[in-house]
C-alpha positions in Angstrom: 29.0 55.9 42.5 27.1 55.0 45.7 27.2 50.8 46.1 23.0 51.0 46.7 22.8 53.0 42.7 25.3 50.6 41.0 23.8 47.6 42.5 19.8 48.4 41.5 19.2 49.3 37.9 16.0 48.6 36.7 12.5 48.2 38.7 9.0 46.9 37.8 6.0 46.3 40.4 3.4 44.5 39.7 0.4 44.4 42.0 -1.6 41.4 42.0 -4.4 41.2 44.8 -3.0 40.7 48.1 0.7 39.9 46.2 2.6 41.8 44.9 5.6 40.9 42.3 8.8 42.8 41.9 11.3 42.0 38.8 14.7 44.1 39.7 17.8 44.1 37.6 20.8 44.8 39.5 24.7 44.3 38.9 27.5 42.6 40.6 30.6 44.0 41.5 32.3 42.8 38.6 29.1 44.9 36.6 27.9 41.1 35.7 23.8 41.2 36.0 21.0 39.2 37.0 17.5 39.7 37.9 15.9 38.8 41.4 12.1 38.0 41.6 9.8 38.6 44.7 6.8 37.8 45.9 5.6 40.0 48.6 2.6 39.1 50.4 0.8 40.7 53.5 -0.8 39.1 55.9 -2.7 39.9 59.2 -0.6 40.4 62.8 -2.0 40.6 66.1 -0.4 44.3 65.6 -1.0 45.3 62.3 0.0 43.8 59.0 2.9 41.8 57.9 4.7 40.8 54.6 6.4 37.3 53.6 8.5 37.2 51.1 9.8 34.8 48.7 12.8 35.5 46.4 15.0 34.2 43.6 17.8 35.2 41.5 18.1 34.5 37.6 21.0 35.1 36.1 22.3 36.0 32.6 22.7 32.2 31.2 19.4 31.1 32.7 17.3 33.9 30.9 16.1 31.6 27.9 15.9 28.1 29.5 13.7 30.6 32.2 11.6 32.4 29.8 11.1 29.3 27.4 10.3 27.0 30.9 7.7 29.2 31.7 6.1 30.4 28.7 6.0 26.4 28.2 3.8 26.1 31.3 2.0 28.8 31.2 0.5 27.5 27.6 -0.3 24.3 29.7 -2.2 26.2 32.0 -4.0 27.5 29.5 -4.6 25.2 26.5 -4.6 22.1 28.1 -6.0 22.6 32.2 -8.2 25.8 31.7 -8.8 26.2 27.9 -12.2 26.9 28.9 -11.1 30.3 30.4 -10.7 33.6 29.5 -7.9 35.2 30.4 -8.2 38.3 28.6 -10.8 39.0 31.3 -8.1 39.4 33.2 -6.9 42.4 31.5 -10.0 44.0 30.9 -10.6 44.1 34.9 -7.5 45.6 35.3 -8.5 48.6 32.5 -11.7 48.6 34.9 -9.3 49.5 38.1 -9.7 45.6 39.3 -6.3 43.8 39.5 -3.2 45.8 38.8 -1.1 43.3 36.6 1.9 45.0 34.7 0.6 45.4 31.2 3.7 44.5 29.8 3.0 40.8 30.8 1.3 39.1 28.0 1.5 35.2 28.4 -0.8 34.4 25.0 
């Protein structure tokens, strides 16, 4: 098997205005796995456009304290700074071809 198939396995973009988020599974050598998380954003060059990115690797004991950390502060957000907000707006402006957020995120 080629080194670039064993060490990508799984993919998911999700396009978020001028970012855009991608959650990859891939596998050490020893077939141990862990995800990496990007943020891609472009920018304006002189020349043309640019991206920065931003990444960070989870790994396989840090899925639940990651998951439970962020579900945790992303019901902050939402119950106690915004609870005035509607975030299933959010959603409906993506069914309307607005932002292009994974539907498969749900933080309710």
């Amino acid at each position: 098997m080629e080194e670039r198939d064993r060490e990508e396995l799984f993919s998911k973009r999700i396009r978020a205005g001028k970012r855009t988020y991608f959650f990859d599974v891939k596998s050490t050598r020893s077939n141990d796995y862990y995800i990496t998380i990007t943020e891609s954003r472009r920018y304006q060059k002189d020349d043309g456009f640019g991206y920065e990115k931003h990444k960070m690797f989870l790994y396989k004991e840090d899925f639940g304290k990651f998951m439970e950390g962020l579900q945790e502060a992303v019901d902050h957000v939402k119950n106690e700074l915004l609870p005035d907000v509607d975030f299933a707006q959010f959603d409906r402006e993506e069914e309307e071809g607005g932002n292009s957020f994974g539907s498969e995120l749900k933080w309710e």
